[in-house]
C-alpha distance (Angstrom), angle and dihedral (degrees) to the residues before:
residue distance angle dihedral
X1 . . .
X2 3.99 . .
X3 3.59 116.4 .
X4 3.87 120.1 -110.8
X5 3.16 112.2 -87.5
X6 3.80 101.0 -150.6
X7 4.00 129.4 76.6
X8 3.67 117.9 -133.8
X9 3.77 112.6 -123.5
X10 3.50 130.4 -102.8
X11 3.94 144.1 -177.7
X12 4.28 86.9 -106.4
X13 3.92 92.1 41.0
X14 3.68 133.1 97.3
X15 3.79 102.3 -155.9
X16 4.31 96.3 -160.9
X17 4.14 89.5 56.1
X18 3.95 99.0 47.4
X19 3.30 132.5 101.5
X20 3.66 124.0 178.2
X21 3.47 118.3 -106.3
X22 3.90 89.8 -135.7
X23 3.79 98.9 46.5
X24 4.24 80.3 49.4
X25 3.96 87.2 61.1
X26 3.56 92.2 36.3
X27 3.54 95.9 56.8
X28 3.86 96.8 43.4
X29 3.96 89.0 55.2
X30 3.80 90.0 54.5
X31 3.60 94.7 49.8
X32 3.68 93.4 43.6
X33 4.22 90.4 45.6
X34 3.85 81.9 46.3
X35 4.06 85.4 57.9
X36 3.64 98.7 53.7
X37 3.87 92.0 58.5
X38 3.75 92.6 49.0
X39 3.93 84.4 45.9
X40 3.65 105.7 32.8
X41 4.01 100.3 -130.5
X42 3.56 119.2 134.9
X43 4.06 103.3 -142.9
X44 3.84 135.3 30.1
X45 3.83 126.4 -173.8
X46 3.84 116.5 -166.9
X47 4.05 128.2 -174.2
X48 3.71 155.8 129.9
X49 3.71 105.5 -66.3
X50 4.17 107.1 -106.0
X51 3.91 106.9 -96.2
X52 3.92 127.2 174.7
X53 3.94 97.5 -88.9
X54 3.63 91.5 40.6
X55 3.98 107.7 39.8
X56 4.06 101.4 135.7
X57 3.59 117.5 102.4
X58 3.99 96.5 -125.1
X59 3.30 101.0 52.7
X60 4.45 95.9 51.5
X61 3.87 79.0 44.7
X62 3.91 104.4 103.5
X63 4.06 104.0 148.5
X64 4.13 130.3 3.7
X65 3.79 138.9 141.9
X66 3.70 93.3 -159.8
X67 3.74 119.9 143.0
X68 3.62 116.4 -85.0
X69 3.42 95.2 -117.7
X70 3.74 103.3 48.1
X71 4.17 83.6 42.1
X72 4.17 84.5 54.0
X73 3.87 90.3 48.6
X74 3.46 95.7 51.2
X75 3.91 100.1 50.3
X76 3.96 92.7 38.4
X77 3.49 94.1 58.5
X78 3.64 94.9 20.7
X79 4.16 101.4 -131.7
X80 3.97 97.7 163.7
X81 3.72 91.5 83.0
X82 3.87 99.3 38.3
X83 4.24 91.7 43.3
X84 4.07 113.5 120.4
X85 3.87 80.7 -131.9
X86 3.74 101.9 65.0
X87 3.91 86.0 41.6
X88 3.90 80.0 53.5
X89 3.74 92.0 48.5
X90 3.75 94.2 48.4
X91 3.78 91.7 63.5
X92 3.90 104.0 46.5
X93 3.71 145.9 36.7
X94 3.35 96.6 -145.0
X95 3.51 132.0 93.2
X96 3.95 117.8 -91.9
X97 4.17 112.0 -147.1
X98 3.92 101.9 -164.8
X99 3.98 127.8 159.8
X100 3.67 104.7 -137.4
X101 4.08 111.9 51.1
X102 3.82 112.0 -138.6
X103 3.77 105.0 -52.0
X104 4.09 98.9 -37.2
X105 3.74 100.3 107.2
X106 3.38 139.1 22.9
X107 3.48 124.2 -130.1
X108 3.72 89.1 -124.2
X109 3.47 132.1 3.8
X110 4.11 98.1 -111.2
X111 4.01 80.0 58.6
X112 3.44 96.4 60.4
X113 3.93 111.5 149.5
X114 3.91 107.8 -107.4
X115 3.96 95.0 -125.6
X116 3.58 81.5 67.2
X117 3.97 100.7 -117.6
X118 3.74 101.0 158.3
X119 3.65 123.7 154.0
X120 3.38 131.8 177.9
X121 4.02 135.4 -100.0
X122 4.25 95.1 -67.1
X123 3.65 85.3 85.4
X124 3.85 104.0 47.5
X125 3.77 86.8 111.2
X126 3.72 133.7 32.8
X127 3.94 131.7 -175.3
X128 3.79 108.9 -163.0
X129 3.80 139.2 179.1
X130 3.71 147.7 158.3
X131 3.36 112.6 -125.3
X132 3.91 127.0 -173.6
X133 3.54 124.9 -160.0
X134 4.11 137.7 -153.6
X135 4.01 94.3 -62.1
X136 3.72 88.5 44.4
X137 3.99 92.0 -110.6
X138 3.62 108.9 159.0
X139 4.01 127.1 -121.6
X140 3.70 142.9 -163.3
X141 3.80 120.0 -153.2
X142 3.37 116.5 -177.9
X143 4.28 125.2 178.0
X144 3.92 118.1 -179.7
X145 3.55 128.4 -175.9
X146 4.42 139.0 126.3
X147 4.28 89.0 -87.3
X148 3.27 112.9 94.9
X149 4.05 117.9 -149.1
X150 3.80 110.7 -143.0
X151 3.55 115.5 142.0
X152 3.72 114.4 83.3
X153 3.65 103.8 -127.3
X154 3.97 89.9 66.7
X155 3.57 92.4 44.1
X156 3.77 88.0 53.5
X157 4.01 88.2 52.9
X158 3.10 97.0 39.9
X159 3.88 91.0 57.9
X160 3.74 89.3 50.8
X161 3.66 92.6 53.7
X162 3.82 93.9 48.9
X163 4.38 83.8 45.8
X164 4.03 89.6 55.6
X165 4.18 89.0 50.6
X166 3.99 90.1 49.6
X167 3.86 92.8 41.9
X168 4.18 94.0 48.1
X169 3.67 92.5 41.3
X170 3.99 95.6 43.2
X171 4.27 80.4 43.9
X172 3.70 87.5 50.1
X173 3.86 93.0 48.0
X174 3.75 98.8 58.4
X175 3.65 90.1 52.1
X176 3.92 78.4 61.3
X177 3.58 112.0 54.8
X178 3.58 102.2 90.3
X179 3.54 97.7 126.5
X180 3.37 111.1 122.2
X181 4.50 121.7 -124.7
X182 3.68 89.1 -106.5
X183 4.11 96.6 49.3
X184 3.52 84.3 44.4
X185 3.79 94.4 55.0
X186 3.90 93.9 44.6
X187 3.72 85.3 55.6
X188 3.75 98.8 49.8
X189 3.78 88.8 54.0
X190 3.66 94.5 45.2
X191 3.69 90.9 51.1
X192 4.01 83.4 59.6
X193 4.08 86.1 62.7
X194 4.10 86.5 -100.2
X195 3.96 112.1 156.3
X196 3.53 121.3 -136.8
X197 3.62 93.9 -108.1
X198 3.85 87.3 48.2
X199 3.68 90.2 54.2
X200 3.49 100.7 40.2
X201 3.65 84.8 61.5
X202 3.89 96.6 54.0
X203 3.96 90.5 47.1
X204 4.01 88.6 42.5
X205 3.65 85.9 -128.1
X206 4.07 123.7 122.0
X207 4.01 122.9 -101.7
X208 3.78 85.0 -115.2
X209 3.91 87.6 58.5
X210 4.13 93.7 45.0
X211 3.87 88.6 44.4
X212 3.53 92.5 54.8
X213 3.62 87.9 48.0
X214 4.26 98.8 55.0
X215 3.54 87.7 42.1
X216 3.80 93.7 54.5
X217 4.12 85.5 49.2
X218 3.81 93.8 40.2
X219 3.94 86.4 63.9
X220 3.80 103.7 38.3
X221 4.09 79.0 55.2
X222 3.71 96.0 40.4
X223 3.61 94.4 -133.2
X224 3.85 124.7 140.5
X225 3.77 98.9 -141.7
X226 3.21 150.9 40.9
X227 3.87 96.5 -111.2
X228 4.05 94.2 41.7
X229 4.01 88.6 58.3
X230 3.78 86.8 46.3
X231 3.78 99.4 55.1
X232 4.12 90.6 30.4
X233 4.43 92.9 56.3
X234 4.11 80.5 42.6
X235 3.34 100.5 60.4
X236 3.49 89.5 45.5
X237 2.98 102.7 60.0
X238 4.15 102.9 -109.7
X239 3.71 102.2 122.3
């Protein structure tokens, strides 16, 4: 079911500047799904590039169709940040064409990696690149499939496709951060397991106070708990 698209409003909130943070993910799927028609791959995986305070796999993770089970394989054992590819990544700004993605498929099936990751044909090609946008925030775009892209001209467009998601999105998201430091803060601590009262007493501020506070955030994300404003101002990047 798509998200809703509209924020409700609130005392901190200017209604004509935000954009929900679901309809933001919602519209960079589309326009990524739209992509692999026009290109003919099968999978794309889009996210903030892994850096030292943010190194797990499900929180760079911001848009991806992948199979569920290759998805779960990569955030249990959390293979985005040790993959050759991102190492690749790190070190150019070019675009890096390579037939196996990550760990997910073997190049043949008598190489198979030994923890068993194995997926099928949909990843027998991947075009990847690290993207950065206007804030210098850093990217991963990923888009697996059987067709190979060689020539240069497609690579070129294909680049400038993958550009236009990274600028609307990174557009999108500064229409988004209206949270304000302190709703911020009480998130960061709740996303460490921290109950209000337990937070209110590191802020020196009553549970009343830091209620009002994750409420206020939980509706300028439209989320419905506690946990689903946590993981939503994650993934975009707000604490």
């Amino acid at each position: 079911m798509p998200a809703r698209s509209g924020y409700r409003k609130t005392k901190s909130s200017d209604p004509d500047r935000i954009v929900s943070a679901i309809a933001r993910l919602n519209a960079l799927q589309s326009r990524l799904r739209s992509m692999l028609k026009g290109y003919n791959f099968r999978y794309f995986l889009f996210g903030t590039f892994p850096a030292p305070g943010r190194p797990l796999f499900a929180d760079n993770v911001l848009a991806t169709n992948w199979p569920t089970d290759l998805l779960n394989a990569y955030k249990s054992r959390n293979l985005l940040t040790e993959s050759p590819l991102i190492r690749r990544l790190e070190r150019t700004v070019l675009p890096v064409p390579t037939m196996p993605l990550l760990l997910a498929r073997a190049p043949h099936p008598s190489h198979r990696p030994q923890d068993g990751i194995f997926i099928n044909e949909g990843f027998s090609f991947t075009f990847a690149v690290a993207l950065s946008d206007s804030e210098q925030r850093r990217y991963v775009c990923l888009m697996s499939g059987r067709r190979r892209v060689e020539r240069h001209e497609e690579m070129a467009m294909l680049m400038m496709a993958l550009m236009g998601a990274v600028d609307s999105y990174s557009s999108r998201s500064r229409a988004t951060d209206v949270l304000t430091p302190r709703e911020k803060e009480c998130l960061r601590w709740a996303s460490e397991g921290k109950t209000s009262r337990e937070i209110g007493q590191i802020l020196a501020l009553s549970n009343h106070t830091i209620d009002g506070y994750l409420r206020a955030a939980m509706e300028k994300l439209d989320a419905v708990t506690r946990t689903q404003a946590v993981a939503t101002a994650s993934k975009l990047g707000l604490i």
